[in-house]
N, C-alpha and C positions, 0 to 999 in steps of 0.2 A: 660087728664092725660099724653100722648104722648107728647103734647105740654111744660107743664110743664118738664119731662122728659128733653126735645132738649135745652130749656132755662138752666136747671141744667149742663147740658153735656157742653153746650157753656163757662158758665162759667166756669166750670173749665179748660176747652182748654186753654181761655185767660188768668187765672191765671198760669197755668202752664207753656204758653209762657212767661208773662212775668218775672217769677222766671228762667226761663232758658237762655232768655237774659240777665240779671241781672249778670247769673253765667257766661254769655259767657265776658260781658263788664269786668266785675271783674279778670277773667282771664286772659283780654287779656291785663289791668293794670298792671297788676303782673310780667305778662311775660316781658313786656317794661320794668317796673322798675330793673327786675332782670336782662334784659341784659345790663343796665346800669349801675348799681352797680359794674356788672364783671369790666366792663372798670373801673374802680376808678382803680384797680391794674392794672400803667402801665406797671410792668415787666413782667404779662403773656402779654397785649395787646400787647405788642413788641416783646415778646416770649424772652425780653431778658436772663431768665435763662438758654434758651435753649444755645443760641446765643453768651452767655458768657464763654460756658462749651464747646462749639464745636469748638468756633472761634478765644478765647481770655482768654489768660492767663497767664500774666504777672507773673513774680514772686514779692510778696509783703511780707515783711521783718518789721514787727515792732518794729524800734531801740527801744523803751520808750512808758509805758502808765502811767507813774505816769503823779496824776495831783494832786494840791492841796485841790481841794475842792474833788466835786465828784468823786466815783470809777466809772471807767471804766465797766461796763458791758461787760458781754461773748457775750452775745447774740447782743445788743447794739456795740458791735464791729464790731459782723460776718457784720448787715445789715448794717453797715455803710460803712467797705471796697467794699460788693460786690453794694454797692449804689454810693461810688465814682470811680470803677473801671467801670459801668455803664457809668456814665457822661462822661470819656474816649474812650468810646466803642462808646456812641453816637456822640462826639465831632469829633472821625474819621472818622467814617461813612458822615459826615453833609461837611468835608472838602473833603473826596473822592469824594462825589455825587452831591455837591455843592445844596444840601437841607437843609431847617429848621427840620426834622422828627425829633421829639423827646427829641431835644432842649428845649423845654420849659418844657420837665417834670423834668429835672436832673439841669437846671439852673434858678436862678434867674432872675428877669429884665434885670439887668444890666450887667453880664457877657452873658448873651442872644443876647443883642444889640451890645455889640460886635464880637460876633462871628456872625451876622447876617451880618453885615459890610463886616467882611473878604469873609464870600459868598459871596453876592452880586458883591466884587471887584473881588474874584477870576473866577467869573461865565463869567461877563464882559470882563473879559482877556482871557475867555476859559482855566483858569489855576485848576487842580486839584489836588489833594494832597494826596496818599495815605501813613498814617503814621500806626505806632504803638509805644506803649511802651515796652519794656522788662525788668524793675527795675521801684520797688517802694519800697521806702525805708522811711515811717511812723514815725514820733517821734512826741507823743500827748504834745500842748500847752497849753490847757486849757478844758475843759468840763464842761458845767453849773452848777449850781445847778438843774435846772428847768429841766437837760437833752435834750434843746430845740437846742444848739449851740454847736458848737464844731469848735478847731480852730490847724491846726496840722501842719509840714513842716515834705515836702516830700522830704527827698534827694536823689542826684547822682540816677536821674530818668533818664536811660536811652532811648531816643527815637529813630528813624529812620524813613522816608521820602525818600519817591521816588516823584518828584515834574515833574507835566506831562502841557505839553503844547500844543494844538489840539491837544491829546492824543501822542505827541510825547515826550519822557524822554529828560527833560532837564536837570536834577540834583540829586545825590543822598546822602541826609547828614544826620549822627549822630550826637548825639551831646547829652549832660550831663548836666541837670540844675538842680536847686533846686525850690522847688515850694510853698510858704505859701497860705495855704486851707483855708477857711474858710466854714461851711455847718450848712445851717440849715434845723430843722428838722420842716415839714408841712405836715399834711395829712398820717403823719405814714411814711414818705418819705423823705431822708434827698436830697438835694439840694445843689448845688454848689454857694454859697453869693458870695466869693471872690477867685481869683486864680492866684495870683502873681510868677511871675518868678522870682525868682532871681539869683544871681551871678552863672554863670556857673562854675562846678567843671571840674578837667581835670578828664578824662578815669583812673584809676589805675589795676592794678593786683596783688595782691597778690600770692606769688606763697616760697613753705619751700621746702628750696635746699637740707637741712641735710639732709633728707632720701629716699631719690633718689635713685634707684637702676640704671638708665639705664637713660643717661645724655650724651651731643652731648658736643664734644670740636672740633673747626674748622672744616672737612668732617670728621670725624670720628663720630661714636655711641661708648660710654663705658659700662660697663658693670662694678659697682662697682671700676670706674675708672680707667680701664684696658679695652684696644682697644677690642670689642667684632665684626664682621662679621659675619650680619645675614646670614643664611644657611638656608633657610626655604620651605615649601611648602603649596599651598590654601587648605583647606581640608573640606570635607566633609565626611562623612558615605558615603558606596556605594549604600547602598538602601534608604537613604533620602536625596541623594541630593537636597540643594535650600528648605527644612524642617527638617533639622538639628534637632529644640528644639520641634518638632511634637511628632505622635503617636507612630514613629518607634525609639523615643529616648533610647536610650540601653547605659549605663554608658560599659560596657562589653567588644559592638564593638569597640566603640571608643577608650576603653585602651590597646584594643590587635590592634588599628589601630596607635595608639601613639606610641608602643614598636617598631610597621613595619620601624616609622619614626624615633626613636630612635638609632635604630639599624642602620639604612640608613647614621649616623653622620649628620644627620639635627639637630637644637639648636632651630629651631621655627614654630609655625605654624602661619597662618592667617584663623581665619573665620568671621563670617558674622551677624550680627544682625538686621533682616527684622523690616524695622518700625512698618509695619501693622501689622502683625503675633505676633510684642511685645507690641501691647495694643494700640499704640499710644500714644496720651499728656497721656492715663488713662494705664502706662504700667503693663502687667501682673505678678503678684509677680510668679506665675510657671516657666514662662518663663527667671525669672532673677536669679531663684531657679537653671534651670538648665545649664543656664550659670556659675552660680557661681561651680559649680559641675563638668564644664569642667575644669573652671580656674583651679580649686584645684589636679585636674588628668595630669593637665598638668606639673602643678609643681612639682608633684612628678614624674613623668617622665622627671624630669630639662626640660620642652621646654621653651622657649618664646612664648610669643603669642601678636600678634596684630590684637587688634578687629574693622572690619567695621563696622560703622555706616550705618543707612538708605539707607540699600541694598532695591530697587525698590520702593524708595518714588521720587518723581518729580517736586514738587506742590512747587515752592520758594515764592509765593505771600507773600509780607510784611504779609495782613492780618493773616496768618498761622504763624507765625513766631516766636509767644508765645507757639503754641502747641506741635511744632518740639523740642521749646529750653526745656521745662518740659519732654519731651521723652528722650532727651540727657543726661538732668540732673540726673532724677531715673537712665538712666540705669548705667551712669558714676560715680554718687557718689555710688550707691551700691557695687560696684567693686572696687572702688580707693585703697583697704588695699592692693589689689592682687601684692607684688613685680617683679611676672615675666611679669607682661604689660609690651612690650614694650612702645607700643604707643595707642593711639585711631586714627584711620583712619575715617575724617569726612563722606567721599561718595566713595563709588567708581563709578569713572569714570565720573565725574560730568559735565568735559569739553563735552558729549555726547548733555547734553543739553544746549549749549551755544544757538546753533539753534532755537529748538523747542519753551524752553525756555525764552532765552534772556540772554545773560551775563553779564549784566546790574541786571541782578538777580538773576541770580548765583552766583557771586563773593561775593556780600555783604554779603548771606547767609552763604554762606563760612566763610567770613570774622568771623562773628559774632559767629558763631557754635565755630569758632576755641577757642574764647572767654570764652565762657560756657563751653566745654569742660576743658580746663587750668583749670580753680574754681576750678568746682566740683573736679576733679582730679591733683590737683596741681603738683604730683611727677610722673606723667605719660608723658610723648611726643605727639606730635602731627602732622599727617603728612596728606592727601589727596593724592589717589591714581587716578591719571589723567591713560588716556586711552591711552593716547601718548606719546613720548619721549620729544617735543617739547612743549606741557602743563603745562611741569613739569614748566616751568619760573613761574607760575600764582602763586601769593599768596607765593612765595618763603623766602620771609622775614620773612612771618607771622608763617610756618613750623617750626619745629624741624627739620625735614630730608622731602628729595624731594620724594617721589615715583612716578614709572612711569611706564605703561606695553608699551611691546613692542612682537607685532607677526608682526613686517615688515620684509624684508627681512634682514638676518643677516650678507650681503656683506654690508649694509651701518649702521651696529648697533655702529661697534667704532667711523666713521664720527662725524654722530648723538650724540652721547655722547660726546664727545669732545667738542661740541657745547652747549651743558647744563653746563660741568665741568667749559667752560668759564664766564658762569651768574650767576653762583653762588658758593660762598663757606662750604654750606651745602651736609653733607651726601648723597648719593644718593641710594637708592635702588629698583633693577627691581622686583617692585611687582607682576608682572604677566609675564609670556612668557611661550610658548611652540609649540608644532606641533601636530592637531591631526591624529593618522593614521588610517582612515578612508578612505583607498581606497576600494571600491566595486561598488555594482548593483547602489550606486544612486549617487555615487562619480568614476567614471573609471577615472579622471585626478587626484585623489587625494594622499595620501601620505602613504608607505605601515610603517609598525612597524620598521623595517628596517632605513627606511628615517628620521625617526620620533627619533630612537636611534641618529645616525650621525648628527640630528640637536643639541641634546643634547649633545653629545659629543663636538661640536663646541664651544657652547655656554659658556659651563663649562669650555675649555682651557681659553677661554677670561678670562673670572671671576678669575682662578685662577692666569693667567697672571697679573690683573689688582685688584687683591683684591678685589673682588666686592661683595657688599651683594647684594643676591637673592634668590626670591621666585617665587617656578615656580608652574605652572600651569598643572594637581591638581594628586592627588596620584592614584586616582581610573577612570575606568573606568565606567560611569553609566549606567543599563540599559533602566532607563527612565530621560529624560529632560521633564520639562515644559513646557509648551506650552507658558508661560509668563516669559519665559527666551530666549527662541530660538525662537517662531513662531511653525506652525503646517506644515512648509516643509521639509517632510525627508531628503531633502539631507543637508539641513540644520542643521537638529537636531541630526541627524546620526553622524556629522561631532564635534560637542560639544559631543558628547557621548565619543569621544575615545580621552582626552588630556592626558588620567592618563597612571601611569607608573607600573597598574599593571591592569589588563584586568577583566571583570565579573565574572569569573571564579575563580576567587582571584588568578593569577597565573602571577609571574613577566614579562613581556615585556621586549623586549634589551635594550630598554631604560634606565632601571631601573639600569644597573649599570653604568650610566653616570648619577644620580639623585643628587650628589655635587661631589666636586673636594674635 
């Protein structure tokens, strides 16, 4: 009976094994097939949605979708731009790195073999190419019946190109073509068949004079066509400076800090809009809620006001250059009705990183910011606030008015000026200057209140001797700086604590009555 038993027992051991390898072979099928499947969708395998929302974001403007046959689908639209804004993404990447990656999912044989070529020759050459787009301007030729083809011309696509040689810049060019697409759609995936360049458009600008409030005739700023000299001062709240649009946002302080400057016969202010803090390419509607809520306080307090762009952004890489120009864009067309802008200031102080940088990469950015900026805000000015007096030359043609800060010493401030007023015939205005008095325990050579008045009293003879618009450096005294504005060294940060002309205690400094002429 035992025996019988062990024979019973056996067998079912062995059936049981093999129903369990069975289940394990089956599984382990399954599992391959499903991690294959995944890959069929190249845009997670390449993560390019992530890739396209982080890195790339052209502006894309669909002049026409009438077609005669088939209607255009909504949806059949969406995947079809972010499937040919893809093939651009890849097609840069493949000329930056001088690889095939990803080429063969977004193109056909034939436009594959020739971008395969240009590799190959520019890899041979050691030449590399880091481009982007910034314009795409869509107008639909055709779309099937069958929904399988689609044939569209892309205009006044603007591009840009930094062309590198053993990693050395040899060249950097824009340039404006026009492009007939052709795509077909395979695998739920549309494709790039055909991609023809054609006849290059010039650059244009559009830009309505009528309603201009604040417009440059030879060195002068007008003001409703009446000579205007800025009077102005940098500003911040005392308790959030460098987080202005933050937690400490008070419409309150800031109106009773407006009337201080009002009263002072200042006519404008300057403040500041941090890239990062405003959202980035994704800007924050709060943050543009409560800019528009200063614009509107200030105007009822008649100031002007001119707003900094991308206070503490750094990063000029061509590849970012879509994300920067859609941050410019929200913040600038939401603002554009505001008449008392004076201007939009692209950066401050940008000359800082010619260095670190490359000005080779600076400039362009520049260049092109200045560009987007205009658009979106056609009836507003435009100027770059360099760090130096001698910066001011850079990009001077492409300005409305020069700006330029100056804390050198102020025995050679009319020299130095004299020499700017010679290169150009643009406005000029000292966006920044002043003295902090911060002599004590961590500054004993430093400059007492006292010194700090009589530098200002200096300053303001000039100006008034010489008609000067200027904006000084700043109302308040702060009790904390940044650590990512100054550094973590007190004598440092002590020293940025004390430029304003009215002290922590909210109580005037001598200063304060040489604050304009």
């Amino acid at each position: 009976m035992s025996l019988i038993n062990n024979k019973n027992n056996y067998r079912v051991f062995l059936l049981a094994s093999f129903i369990a390898l069975n289940i394990l072979v089956l599984y382990a099928i399954t599992s391959i097939l499903a991690y294959l499947n995944e890959g069929a969708d190249r845009s997670t395998m390449l993560h390019l949605d992530k890739m396209t929302i982080n890195t790339y974001l052209p502006k894309v403007s669909w002049e026409s979708l009438e077609n005669p046959g088939r209607a255009m689908e909504k949806q059949t639209l969406a995947t079809l731009e972010k499937h040919y804004l893809f093939s651009w993404y890849i097609k840069n990447n493949a000329l930056k790195t001088n690889t095939s990656e990803g080429i063969a999912d977004y193109f056909t044989e034939n436009p594959r073999k020739i971008l395969d070529t240009i590799i190959q020759q520019n890899k041979a050459n050691k030449i590399s190419i880091e481009s982007t787009t910034l314009t795409h301007n869509p107008k639909l030729e055709f779309y099937s019946e069958d929904g399988q083809l689609v044939v569209f011309t892309d205009e006044n696509v603007i591009e840009f190109q930094n062309i590198y040689q053993d990693k050395k810049l040899v060249t950097s060019v824009k340039d404006t073509a026009t492009y007939k697409v052709l795509m077909l759609l395979e695998d739920g995936f549309w494709r790039i068949r055909h991609c023809e360049r054609m006849a290059k458009v010039a650059d244009t600008l559009q830009a309505n004079t009528n309603e201009k409030t604040f417009t440059v005739k030879g060195n002068q700023i007008l003001k409703n066509n009446k000579p205007f000299v800025i009077k102005g001062i940098n500003y911040y709240p005392k308790n959030s400076a460098w987080d202005m649009y933050g937690d400490l946002f008070n419409l309150d302080t800031i109106a009773t800090d407006f009337d201080i400057i009002s009263k002072a016969k200042l006519n404008t202010i300057r403040i500041f809009v941090p890239y990062e803090d405003f959202g980035k390419a994704e800007v924050k509607t709060e943050k543009i809620e409560k800019l528009k809520q200063v614009l509107e306080l200030a105007k009822t307090k008649k100031l002007a006001v001119i707003i900094t762009l991308f206070d503490f952004y750094g990063d000029y890489s061509v590849s970012n250059w879509t994300l920067t120009q859609r941050h410019a864009e929200t913040v600038v067309s939401s603002c554009k009705n505001f008449d008392n802008i004076i201007a939009w200031d692209i950066k401050n102080e940008p000359d800082l990183d010619f260095e670190s940088r490359g000005i080779q990469n600076v400039k362009p950015w520049l260049s092109e910011m200045i560009e987007v900026v205009k658009k979106a805000a056609p009836n507003h000015l435009v100027t770059i606030g360099y760090s130096s007096i001698k910066a001011g030359e850079i990009l001077k043609d492409e300005v409305d008015f020069v700006s330029y800060h100056y804390y050198e010493d102020i025995l050679l401030f009319k020299d130095k000026l004299a020499i700017l007023e010679k290169a150009t015939n643009k406005p000029l205005v000292v966006q920044e200057f002043g003295m902090s008095s911060n002599k004590g325990f961590w500054s004993w050579n430093g400059n007492s209140k006292e010194d700090q008045a009589e530098y200002h009293k200096k300053m303001q003879a000039i100006f008034k001797e010489k008609q000067l618009a200027f904006v000084s450096w700043t109302l308040y005294d702060f009790p904390k700086v940044p650590n990512g504005v100054a550094g973590k060294w007190p004598w440092i940060k002590n020293k940025q604590k004390q430029f304003g002309f009215i002290d922590v205690e909210g109580r005037q400094k001598p200063s304060f009555s040489y604050i304009s002429y």
